[in-house]
PyMOL Python script that loads the backbone (N, CA, C, O; Angstrom):
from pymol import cmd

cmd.read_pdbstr("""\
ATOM      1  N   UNK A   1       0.835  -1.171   0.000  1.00  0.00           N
ATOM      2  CA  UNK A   1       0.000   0.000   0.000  1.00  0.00           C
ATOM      3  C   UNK A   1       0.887   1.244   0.000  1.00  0.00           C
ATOM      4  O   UNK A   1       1.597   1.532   0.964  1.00  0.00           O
ATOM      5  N   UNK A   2       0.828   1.881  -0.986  1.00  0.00           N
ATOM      6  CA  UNK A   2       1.372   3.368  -1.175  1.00  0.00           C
ATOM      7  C   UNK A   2       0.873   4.482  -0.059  1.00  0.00           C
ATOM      8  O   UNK A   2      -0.284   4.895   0.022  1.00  0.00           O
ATOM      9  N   UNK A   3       1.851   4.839   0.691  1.00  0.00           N
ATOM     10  CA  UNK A   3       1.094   6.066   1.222  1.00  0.00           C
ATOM     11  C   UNK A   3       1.922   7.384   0.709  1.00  0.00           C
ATOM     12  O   UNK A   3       3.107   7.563   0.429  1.00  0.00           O
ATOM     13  N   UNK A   4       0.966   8.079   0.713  1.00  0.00           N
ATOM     14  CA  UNK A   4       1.630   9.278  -0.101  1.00  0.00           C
ATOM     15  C   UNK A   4       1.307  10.759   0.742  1.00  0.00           C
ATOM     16  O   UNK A   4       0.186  11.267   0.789  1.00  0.00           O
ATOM     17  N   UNK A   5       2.742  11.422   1.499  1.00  0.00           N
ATOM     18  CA  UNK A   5       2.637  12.562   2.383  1.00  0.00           C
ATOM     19  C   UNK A   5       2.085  14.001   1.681  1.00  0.00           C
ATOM     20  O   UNK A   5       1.962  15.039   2.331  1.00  0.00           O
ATOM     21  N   UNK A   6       1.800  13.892   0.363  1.00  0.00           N
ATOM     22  CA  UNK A   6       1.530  15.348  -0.182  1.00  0.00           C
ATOM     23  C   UNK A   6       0.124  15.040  -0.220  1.00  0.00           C
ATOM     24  O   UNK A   6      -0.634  15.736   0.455  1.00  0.00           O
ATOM     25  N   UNK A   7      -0.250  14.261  -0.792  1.00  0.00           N
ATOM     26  CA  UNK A   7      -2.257  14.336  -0.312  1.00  0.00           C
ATOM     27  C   UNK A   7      -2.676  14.600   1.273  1.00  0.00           C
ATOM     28  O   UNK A   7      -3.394  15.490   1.729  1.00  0.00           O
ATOM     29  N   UNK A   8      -1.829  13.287   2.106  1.00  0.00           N
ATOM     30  CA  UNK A   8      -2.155  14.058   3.470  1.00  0.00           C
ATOM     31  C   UNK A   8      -1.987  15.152   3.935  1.00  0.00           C
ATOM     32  O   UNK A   8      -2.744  15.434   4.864  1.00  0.00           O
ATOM     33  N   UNK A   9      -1.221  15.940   3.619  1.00  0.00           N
ATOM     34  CA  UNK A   9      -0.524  17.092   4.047  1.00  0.00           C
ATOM     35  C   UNK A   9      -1.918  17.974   3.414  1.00  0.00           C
ATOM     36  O   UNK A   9      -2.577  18.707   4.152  1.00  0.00           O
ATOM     37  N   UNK A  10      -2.251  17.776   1.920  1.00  0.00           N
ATOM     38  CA  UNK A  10      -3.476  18.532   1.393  1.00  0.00           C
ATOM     39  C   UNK A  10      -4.875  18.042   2.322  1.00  0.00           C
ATOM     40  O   UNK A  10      -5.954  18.621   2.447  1.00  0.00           O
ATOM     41  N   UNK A  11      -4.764  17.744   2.457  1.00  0.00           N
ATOM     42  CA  UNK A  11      -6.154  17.089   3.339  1.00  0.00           C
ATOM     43  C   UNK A  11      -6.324  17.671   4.530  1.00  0.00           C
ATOM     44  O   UNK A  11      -7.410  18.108   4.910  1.00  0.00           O
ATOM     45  N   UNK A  12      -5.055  17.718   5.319  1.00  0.00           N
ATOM     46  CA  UNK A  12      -4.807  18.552   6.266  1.00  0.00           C
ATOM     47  C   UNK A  12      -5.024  19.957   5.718  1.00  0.00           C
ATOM     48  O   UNK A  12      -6.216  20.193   5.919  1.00  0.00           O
ATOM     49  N   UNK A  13      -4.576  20.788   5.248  1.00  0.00           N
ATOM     50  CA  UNK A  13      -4.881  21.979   4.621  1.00  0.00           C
ATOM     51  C   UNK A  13      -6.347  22.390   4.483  1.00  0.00           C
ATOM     52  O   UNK A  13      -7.039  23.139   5.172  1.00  0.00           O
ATOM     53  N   UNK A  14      -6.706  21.428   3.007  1.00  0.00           N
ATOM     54  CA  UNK A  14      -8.297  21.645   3.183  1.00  0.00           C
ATOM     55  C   UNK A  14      -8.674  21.942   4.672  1.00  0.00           C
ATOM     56  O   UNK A  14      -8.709  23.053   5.201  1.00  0.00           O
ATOM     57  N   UNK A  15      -8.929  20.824   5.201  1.00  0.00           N
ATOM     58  CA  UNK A  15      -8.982  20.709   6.599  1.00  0.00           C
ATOM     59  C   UNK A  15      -9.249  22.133   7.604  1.00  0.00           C
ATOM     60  O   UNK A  15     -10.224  22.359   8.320  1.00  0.00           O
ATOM     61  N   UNK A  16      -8.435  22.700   7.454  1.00  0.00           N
ATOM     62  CA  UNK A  16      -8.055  23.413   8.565  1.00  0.00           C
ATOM     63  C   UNK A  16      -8.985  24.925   7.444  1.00  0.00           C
ATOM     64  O   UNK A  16     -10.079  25.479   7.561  1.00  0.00           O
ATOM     65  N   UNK A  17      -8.434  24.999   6.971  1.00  0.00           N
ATOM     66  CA  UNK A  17      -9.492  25.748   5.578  1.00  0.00           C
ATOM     67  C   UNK A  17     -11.203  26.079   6.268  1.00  0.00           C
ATOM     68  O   UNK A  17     -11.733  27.009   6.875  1.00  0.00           O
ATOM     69  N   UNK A  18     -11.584  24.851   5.802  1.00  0.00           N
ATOM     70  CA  UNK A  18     -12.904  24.547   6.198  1.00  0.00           C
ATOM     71  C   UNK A  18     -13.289  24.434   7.677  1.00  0.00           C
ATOM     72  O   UNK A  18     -14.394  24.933   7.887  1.00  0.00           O
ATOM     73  N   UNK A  19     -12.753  23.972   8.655  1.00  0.00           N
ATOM     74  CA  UNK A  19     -12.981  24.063   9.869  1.00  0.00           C
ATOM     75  C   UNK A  19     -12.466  25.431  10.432  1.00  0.00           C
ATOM     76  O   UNK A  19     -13.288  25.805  11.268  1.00  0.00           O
ATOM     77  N   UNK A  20     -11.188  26.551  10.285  1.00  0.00           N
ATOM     78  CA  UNK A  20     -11.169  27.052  10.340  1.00  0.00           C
ATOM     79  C   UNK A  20     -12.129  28.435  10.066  1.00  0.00           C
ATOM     80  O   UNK A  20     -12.026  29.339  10.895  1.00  0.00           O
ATOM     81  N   UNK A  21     -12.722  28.548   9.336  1.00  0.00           N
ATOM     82  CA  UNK A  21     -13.693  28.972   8.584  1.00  0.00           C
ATOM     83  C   UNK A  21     -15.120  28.823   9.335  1.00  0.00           C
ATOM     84  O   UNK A  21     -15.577  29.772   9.974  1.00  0.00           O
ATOM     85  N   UNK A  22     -15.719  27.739   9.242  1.00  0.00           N
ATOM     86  CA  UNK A  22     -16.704  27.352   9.970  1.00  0.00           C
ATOM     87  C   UNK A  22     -16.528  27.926  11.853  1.00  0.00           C
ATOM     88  O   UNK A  22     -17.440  28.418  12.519  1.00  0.00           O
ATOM     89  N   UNK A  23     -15.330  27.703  12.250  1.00  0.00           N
ATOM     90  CA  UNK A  23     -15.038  28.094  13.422  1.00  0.00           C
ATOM     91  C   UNK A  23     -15.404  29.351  13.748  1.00  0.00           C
ATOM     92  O   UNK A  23     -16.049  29.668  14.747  1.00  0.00           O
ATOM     93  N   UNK A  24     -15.051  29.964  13.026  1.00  0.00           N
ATOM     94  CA  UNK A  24     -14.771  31.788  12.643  1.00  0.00           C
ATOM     95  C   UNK A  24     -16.207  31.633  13.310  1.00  0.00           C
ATOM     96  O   UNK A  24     -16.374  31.744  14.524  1.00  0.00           O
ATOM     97  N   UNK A  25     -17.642  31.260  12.037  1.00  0.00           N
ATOM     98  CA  UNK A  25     -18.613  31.989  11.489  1.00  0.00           C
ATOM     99  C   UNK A  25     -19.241  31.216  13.190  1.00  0.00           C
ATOM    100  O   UNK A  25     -19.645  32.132  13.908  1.00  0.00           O
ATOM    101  N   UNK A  26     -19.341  30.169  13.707  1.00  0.00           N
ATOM    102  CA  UNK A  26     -20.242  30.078  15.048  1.00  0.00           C
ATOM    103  C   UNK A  26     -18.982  30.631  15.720  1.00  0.00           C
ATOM    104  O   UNK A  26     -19.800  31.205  16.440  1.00  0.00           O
ATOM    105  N   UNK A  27     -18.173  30.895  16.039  1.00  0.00           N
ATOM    106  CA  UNK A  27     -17.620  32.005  16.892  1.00  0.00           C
ATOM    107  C   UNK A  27     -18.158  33.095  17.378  1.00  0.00           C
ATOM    108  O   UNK A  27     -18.315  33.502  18.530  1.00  0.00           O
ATOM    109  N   UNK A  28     -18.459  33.578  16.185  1.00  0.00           N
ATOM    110  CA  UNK A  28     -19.088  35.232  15.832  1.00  0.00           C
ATOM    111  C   UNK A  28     -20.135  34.856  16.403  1.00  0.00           C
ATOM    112  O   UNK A  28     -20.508  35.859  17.012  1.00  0.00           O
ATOM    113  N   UNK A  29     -20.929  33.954  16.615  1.00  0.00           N
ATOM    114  CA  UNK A  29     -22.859  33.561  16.767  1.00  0.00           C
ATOM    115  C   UNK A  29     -22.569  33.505  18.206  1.00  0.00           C
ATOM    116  O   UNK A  29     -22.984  34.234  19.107  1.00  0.00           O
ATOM    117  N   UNK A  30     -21.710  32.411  18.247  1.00  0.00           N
ATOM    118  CA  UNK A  30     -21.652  32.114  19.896  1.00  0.00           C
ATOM    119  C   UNK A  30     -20.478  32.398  21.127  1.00  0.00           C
ATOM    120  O   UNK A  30     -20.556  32.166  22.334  1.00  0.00           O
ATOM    121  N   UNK A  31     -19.376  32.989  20.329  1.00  0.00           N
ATOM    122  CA  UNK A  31     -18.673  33.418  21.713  1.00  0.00           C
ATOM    123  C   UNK A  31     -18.471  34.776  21.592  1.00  0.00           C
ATOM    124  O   UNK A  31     -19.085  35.388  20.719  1.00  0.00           O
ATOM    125  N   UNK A  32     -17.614  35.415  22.420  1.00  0.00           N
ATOM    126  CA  UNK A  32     -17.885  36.572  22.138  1.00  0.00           C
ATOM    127  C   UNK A  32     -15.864  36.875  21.786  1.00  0.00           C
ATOM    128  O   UNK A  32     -15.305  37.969  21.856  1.00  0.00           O
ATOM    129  N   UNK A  33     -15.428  35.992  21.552  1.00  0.00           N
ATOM    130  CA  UNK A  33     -14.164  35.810  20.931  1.00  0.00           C
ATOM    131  C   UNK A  33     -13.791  35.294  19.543  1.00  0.00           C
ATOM    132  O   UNK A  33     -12.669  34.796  19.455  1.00  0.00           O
ATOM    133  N   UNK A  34     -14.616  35.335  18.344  1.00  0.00           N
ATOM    134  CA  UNK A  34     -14.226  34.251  16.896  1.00  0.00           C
ATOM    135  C   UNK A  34     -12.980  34.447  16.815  1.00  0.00           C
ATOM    136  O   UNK A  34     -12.458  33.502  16.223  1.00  0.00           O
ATOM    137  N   UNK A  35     -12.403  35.056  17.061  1.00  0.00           N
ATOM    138  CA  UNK A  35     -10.867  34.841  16.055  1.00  0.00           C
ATOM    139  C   UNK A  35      -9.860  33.362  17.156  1.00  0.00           C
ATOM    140  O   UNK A  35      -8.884  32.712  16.782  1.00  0.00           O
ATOM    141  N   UNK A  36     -10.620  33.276  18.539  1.00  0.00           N
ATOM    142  CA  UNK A  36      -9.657  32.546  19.653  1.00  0.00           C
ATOM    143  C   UNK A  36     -10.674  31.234  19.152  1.00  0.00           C
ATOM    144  O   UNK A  36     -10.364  30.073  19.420  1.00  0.00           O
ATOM    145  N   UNK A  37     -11.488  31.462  18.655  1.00  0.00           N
ATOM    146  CA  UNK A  37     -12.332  29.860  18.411  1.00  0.00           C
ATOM    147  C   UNK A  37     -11.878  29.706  17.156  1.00  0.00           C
ATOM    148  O   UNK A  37     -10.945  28.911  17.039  1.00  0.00           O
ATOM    149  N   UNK A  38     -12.334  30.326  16.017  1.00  0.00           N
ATOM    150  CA  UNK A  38     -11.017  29.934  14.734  1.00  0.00           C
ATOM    151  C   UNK A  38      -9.724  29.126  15.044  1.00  0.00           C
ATOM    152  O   UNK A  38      -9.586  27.952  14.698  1.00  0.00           O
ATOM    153  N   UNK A  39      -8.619  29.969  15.845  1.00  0.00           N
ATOM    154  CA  UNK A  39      -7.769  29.534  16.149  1.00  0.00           C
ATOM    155  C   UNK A  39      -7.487  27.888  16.858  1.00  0.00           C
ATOM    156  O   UNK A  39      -6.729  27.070  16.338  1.00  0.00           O
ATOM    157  N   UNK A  40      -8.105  27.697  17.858  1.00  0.00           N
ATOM    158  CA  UNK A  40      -8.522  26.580  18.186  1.00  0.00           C
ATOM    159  C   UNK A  40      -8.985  25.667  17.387  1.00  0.00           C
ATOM    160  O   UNK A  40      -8.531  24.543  17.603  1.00  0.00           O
ATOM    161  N   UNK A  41     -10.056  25.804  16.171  1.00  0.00           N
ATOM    162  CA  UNK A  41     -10.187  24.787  15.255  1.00  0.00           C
ATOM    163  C   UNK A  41      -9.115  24.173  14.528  1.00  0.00           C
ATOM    164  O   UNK A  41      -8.864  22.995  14.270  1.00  0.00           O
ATOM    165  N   UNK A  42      -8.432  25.469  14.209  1.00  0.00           N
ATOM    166  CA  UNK A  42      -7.592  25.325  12.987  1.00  0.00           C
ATOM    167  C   UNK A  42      -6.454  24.656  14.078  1.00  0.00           C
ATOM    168  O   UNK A  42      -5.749  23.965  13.343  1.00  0.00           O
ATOM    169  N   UNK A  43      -6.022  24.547  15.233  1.00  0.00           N
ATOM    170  CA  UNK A  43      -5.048  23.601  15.772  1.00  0.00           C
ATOM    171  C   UNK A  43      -5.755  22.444  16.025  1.00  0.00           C
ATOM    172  O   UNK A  43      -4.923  21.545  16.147  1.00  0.00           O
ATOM    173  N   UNK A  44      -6.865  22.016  16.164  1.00  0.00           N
ATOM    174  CA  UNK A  44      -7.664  20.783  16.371  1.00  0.00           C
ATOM    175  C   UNK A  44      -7.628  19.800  15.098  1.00  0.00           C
ATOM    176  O   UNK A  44      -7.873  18.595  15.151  1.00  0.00           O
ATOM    177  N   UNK A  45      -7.205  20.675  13.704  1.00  0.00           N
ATOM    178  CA  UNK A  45      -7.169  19.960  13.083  1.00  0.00           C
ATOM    179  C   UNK A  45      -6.282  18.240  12.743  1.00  0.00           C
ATOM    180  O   UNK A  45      -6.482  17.120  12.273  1.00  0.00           O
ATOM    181  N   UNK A  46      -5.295  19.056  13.356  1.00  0.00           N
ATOM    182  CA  UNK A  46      -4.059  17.748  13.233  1.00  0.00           C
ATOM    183  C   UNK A  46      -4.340  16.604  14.028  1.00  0.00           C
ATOM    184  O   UNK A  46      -3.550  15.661  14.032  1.00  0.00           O
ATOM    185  N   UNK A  47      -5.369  16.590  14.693  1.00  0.00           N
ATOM    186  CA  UNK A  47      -5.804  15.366  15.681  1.00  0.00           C
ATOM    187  C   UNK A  47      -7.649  15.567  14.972  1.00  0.00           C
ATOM    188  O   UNK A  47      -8.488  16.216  15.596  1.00  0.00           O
ATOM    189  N   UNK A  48      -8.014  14.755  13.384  1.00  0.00           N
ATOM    190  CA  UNK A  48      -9.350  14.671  12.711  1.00  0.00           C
ATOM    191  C   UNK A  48     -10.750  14.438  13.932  1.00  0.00           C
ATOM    192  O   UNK A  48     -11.913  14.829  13.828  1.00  0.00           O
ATOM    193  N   UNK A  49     -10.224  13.819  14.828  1.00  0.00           N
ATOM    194  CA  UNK A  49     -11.770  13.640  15.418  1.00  0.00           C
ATOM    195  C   UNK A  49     -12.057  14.779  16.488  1.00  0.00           C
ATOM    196  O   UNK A  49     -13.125  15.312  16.787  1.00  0.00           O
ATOM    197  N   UNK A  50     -11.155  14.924  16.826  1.00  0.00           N
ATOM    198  CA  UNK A  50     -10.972  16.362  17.834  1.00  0.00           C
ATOM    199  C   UNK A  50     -11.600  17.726  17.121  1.00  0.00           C
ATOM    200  O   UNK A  50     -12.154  18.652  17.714  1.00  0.00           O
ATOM    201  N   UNK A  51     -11.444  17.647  16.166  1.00  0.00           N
ATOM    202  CA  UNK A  51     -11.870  19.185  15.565  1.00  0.00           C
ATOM    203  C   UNK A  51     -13.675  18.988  14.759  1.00  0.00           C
ATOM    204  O   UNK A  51     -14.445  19.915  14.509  1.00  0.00           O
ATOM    205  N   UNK A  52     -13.866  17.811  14.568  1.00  0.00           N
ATOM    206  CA  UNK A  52     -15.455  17.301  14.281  1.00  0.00           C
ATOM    207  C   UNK A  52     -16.342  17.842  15.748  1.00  0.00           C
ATOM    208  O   UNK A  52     -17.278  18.619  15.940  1.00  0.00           O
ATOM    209  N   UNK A  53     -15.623  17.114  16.476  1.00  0.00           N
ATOM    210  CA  UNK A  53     -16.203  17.070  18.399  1.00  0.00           C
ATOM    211  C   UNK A  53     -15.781  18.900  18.778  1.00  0.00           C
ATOM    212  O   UNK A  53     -16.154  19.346  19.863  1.00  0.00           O
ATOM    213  N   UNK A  54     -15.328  19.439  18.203  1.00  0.00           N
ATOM    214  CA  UNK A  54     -15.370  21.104  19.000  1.00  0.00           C
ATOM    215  C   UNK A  54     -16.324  21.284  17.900  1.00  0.00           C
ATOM    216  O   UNK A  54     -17.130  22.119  18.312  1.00  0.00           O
ATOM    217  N   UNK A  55     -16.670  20.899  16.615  1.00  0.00           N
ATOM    218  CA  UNK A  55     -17.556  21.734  15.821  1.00  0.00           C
ATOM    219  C   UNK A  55     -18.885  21.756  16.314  1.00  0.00           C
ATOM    220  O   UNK A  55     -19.554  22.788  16.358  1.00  0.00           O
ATOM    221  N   UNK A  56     -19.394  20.340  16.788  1.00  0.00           N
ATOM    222  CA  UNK A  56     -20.260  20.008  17.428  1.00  0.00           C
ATOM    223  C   UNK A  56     -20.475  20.331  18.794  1.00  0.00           C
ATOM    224  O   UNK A  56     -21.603  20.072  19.213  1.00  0.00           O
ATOM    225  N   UNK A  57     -19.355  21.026  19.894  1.00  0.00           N
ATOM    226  CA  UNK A  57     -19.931  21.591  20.801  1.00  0.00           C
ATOM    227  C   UNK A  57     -19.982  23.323  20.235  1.00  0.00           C
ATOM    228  O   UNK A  57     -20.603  23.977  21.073  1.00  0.00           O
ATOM    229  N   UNK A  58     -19.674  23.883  19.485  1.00  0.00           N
ATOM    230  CA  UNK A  58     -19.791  25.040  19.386  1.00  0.00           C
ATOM    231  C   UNK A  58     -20.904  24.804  18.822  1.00  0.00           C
ATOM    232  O   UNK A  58     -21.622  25.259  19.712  1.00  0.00           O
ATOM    233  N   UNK A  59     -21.804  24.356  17.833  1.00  0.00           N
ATOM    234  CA  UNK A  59     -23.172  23.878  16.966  1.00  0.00           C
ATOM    235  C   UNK A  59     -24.097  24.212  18.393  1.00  0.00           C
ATOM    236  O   UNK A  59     -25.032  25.011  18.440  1.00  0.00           O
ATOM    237  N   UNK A  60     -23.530  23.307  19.641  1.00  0.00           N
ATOM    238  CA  UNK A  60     -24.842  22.902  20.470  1.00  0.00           C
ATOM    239  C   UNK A  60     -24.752  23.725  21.683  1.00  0.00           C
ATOM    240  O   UNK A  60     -25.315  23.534  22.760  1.00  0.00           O
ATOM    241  N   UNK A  61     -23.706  24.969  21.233  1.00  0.00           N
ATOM    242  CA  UNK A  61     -23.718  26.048  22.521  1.00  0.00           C
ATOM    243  C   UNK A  61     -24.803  27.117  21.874  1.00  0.00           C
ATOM    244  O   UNK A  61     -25.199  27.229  20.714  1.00  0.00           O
ATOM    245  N   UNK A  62     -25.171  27.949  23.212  1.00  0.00           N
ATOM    246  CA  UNK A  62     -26.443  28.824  22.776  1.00  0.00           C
ATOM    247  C   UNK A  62     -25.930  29.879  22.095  1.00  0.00           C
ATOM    248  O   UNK A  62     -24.705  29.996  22.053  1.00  0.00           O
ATOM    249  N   UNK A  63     -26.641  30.681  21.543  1.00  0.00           N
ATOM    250  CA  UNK A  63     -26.317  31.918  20.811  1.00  0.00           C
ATOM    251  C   UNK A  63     -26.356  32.941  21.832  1.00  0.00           C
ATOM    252  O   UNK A  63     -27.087  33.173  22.795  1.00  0.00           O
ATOM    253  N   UNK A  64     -25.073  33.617  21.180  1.00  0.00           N
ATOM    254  CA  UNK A  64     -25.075  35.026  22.170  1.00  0.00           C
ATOM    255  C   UNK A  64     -26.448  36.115  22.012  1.00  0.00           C
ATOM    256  O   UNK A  64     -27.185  36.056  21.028  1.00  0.00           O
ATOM    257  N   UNK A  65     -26.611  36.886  22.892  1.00  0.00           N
ATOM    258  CA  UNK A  65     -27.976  37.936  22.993  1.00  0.00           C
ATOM    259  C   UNK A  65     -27.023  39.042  22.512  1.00  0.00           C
ATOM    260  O   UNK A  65     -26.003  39.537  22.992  1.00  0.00           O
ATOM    261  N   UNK A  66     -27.998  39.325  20.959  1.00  0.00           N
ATOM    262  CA  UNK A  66     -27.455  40.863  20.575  1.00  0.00           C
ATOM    263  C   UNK A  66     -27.926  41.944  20.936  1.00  0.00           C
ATOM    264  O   UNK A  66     -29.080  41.672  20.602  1.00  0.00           O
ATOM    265  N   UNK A  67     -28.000  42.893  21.317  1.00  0.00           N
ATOM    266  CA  UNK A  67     -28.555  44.228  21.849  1.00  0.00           C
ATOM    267  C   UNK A  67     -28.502  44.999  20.661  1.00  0.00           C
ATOM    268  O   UNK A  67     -27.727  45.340  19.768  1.00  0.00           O
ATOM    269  N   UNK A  68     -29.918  45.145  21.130  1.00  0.00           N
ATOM    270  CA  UNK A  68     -30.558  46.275  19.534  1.00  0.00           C
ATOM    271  C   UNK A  68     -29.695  47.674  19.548  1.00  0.00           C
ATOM    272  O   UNK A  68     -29.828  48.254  20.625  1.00  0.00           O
ATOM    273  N   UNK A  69     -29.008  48.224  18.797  1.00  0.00           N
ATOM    274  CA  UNK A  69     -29.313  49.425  18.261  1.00  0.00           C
ATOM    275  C   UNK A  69     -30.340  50.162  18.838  1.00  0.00           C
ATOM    276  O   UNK A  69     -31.377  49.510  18.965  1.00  0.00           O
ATOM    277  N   UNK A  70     -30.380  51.135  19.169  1.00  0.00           N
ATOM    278  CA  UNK A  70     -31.502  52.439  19.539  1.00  0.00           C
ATOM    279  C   UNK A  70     -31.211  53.457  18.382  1.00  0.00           C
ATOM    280  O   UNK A  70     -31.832  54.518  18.322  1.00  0.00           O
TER     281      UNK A  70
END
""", "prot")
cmd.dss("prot")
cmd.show_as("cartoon", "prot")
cmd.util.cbc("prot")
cmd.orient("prot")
């Protein structure tokens, strides 16, 4: 069986891409920090099941309360 380090390495990339990303956007919804929850995804990546399992507790945390404008 061939294993080949430049697809993984891309996979990883994607990876961190897309979860990074996704991190960002429920960041912004639910903490009141996105760029420290981004960050955190995008290091969760290098360990695949770890960064599925934070997507899913940020999914099932509540949304922050925005205050209207006057």
């Amino acid at each position: 069986m061939s294993f080949n380090i430049v697809l993984l390495s891309q996979l990883v990339f994607i990876s961190m891409l897309f979860v990074g990303g996704l991190s960002y956007y429920l960041g912004k919804r639910k903490t009141s920090t996105p760029k420290v929850a981004a960050l955190i995804g995008v290091a969760l990546c290098f360990v695949p099941p770890l960064n599925f399992i934070y997507l899913i507790i940020l999914l099932l945390k509540k949304d922050l309360q925005v205050e209207a404008a006057a």
